[in-house]
C-alpha positions in Angstrom: -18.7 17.0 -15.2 -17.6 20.4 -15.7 -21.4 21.6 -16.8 -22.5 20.2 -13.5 -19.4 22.2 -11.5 -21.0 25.3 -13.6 -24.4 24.8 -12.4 -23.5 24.5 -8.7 -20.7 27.4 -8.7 -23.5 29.5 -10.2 -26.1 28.2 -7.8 -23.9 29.1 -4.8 -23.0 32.7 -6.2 -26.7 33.4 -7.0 -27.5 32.7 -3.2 -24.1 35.0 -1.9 -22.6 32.0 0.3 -18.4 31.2 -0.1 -17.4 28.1 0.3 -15.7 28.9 3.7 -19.3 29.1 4.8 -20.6 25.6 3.1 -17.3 24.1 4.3 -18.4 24.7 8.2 -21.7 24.1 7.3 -21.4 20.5 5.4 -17.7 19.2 6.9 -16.4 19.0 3.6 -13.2 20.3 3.0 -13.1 23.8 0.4 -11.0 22.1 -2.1 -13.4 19.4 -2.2 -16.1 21.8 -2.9 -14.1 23.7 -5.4 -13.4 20.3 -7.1 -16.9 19.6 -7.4 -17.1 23.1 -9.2 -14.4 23.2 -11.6 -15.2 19.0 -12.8 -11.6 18.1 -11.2 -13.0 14.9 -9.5 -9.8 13.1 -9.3 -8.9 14.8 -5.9 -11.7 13.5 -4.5 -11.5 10.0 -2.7 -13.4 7.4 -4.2 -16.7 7.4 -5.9 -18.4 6.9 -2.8 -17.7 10.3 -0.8 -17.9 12.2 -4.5 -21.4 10.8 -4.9 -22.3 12.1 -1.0 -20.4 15.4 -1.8 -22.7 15.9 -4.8 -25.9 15.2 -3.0 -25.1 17.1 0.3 -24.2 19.9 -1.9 -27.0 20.3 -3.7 -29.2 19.7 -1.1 -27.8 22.7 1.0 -27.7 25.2 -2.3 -31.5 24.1 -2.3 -32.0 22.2 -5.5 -34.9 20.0 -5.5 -34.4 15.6 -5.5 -35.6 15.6 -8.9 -32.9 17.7 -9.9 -30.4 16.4 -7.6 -31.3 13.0 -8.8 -30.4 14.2 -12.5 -27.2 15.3 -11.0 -26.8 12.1 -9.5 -27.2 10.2 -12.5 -25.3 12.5 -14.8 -22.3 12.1 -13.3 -22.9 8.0 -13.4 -23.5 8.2 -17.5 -19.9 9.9 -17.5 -18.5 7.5 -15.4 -20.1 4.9 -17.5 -18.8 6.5 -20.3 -14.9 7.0 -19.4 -15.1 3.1 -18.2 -16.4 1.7 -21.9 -13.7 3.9 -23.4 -11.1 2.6 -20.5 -12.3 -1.2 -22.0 -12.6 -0.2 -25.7 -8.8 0.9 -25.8 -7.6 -1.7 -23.4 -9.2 -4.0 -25.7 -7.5 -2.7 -28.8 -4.3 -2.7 -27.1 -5.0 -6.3 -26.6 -5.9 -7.4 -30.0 -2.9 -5.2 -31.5 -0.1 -7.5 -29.2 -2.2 -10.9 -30.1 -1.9 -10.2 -33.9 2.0 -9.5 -33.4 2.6 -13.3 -32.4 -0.2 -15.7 -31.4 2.5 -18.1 -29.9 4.1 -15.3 -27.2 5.1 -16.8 -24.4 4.5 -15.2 -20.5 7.0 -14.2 -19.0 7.1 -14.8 -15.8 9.6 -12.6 -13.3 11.6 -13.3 -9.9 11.9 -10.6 -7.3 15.3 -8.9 -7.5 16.4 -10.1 -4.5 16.1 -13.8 -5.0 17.9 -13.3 -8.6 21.0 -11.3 -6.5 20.8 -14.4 -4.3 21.1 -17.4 -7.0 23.5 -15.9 -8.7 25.8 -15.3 -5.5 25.4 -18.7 -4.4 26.1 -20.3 -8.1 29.5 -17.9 -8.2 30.2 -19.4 -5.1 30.0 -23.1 -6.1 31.4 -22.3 -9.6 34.6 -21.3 -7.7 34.2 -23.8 -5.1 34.7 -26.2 -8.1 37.3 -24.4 -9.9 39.3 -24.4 -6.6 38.9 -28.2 -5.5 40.2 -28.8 -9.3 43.1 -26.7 -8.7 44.3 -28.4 -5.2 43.4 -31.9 -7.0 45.7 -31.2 -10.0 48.3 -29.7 -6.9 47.7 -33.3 -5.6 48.2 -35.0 -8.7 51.7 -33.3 -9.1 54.8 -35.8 -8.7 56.0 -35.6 -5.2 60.3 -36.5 -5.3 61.2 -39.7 -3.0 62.3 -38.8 0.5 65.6 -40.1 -0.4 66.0 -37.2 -3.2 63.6 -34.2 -1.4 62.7 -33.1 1.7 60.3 -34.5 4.4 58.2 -31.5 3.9 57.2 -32.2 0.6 55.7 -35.5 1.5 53.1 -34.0 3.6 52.0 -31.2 0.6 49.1 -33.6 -0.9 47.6 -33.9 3.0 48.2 -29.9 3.5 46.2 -29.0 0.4 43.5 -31.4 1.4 42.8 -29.9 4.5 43.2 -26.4 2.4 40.2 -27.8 0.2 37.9 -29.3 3.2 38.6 -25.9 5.2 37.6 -23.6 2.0 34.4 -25.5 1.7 33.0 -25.5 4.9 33.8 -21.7 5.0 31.8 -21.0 1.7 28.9 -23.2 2.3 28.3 -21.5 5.8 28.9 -18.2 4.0 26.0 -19.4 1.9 23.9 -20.9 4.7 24.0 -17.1 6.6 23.1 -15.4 3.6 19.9 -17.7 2.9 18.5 -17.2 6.4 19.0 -13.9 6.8 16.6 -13.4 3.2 13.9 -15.8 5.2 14.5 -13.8 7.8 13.1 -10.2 6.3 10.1 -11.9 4.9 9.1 -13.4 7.9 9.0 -9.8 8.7 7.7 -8.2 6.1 4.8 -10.5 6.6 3.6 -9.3 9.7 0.7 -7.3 10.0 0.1 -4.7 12.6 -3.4 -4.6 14.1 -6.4 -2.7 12.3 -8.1 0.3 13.2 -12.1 0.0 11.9 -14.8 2.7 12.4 -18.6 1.7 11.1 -20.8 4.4 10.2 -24.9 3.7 12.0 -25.4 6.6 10.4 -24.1 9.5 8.2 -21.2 10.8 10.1 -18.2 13.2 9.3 -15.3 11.9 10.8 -11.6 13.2 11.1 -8.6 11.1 12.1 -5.1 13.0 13.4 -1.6 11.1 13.8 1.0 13.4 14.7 -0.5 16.4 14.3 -1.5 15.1 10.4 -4.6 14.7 9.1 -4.4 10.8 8.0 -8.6 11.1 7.0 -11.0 13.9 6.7 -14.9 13.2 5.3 -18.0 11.5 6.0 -18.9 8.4 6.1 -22.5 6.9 5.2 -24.8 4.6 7.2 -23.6 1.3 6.9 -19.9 2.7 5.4 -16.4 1.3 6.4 -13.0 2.8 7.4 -10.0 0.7 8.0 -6.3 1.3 9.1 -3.7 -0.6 9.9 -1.5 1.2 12.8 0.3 1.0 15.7 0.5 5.3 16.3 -1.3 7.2 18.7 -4.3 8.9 17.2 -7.0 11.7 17.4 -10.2 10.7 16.5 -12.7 13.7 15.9 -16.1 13.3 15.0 -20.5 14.7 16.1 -21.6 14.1 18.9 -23.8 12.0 19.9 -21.8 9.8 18.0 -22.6 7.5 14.9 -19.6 5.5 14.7 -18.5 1.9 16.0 -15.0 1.8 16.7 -12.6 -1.5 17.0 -9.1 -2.0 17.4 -7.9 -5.7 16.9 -11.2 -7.5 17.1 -12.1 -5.1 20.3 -14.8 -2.7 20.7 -13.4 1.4 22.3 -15.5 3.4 23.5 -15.1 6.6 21.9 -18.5 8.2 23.5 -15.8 8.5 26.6 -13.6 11.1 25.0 -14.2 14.8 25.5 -16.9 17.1 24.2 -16.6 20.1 22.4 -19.2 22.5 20.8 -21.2 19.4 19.8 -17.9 17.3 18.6 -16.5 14.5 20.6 -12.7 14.2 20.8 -11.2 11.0 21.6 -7.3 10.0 22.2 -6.4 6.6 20.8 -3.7 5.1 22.5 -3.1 1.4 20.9 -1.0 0.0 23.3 -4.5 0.4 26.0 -6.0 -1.1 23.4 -4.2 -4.1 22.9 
């Protein structure tokens, strides 16, 4: 990849352009571009946009679709390449464990939370046990005849009973509260706030603000995807006329009604108008 970064970096310095001119040219962001030229691809998200990058690239330094196609399909082989490799040593990896003990058994793991929770609630019945034995052997113990003791101590087998009945209502409610209020934070943890989606009709750079942050910047291709799940006031930037299909929840916006600007259209997302 880095021969490829090579050839463009010296393709764009034989024609005396910067990048700061091919970034307001193409949309792409500079340290995409210098990415591209120094074969540091990881920065760049998804095969997708680096395959676009490549082409739009090349097609504004002027190289021909023969060559571009080479390009193209150069970068593939590597990909190709770093994949087999990916397998090959994943595979040894494999074969190395298996040959250590054929009979290995899967282990299978519990999220912490539900181990913190078992073991609470067995320390609570363990000394929920240990405590009934205690007031049973207190019950057991030989009480003297009223003639020879004192009323009280007629009455201490009936006291500790209501002791025992008492303690275990108190733990097994303890118990009960604790169990809900698990059920309860994954009943919300499983909620899912409503999606943004933006289709591409055709190739389209497209930027997305929230709170003054760029949460996406690039372009997207005819047919191409974006989704988001969010409940935050956004900024949605793209060209005008615009390309893009926008739906929040299942319902179409109509982002052709936000504001133009030197040929870019500007539209404030406000999700609970959208709801």
């Amino acid at each position: 990849m880095k021969d490829i970064g090579n050839f463009l970096r010296e393709r764009r310095e034989a024609s005396g352009i910067s990048l700061i001119e091919i970034e307001k040219d193409l949309k792409i962001r500079k340290k995409y571009l210098q990415a591209l030229e120094e074969g540091n691809i990881d920065i760049i998200p998804g095969k997708t946009y680096l395959v676009g990058y490549l082409r739009n690239y090349s097609k504004y330094l002027g190289i021909d679709d023969e060559n571009i196609i080479q390009i193209i399909q150069t970068y593939k082989n590597l990909e190709k390449q770093k994949t087999d490799l990916k397998e090959t040593k994943e595979e040894k990896i494999y074969l190395k464990r298996k040959d250590r003990s054929i009979f290995e058994k899967k282990k299978f793991f519990l999220p912490i939370k539900y181990v913190y929770l078992t073991s609470f609630v067995l320390i609570i019945f363990i000394g929920l046990f240990l405590l009934s034995r205690s007031l049973r052997e207190a019950q057991d113990f030989p009480v003297p005849s009223p003639e020879i003791g004192n009323e009280t101590d007629i009455n201490i087998g009936e006291e500790a009973s209501d002791i025992s009945t008492l303690t275990e209502e108190f733990i097994e409610s303890e118990a009960e509260a604790i169990i809900a209020e698990y059920s309860t934070e994954d009943s919300v943890l499983a909620e899912k706030l409503p999606a943004l989606k933006l289709i591409a009709n055709d190739r389209a750079w497209l930027k997305i603000i929230s709170e003054d942050k760029i949460v996406f910047e690039g372009i997207l291709f005819e047919g191409e995807e974006y989704f988001w799940e969010t409940d935050q006031i956004l900024e949605i930037i793209t060209e005008y006329p615009t390309k893009i299909e926008a739906y929040y929840d299942d319902e179409s916006i109509e982002i052709s009604k936000g504001t133009i600007d030197n040929y870019l259209l500007k539209y404030n997302f406000n999700p609970t108008q959208n709801i």
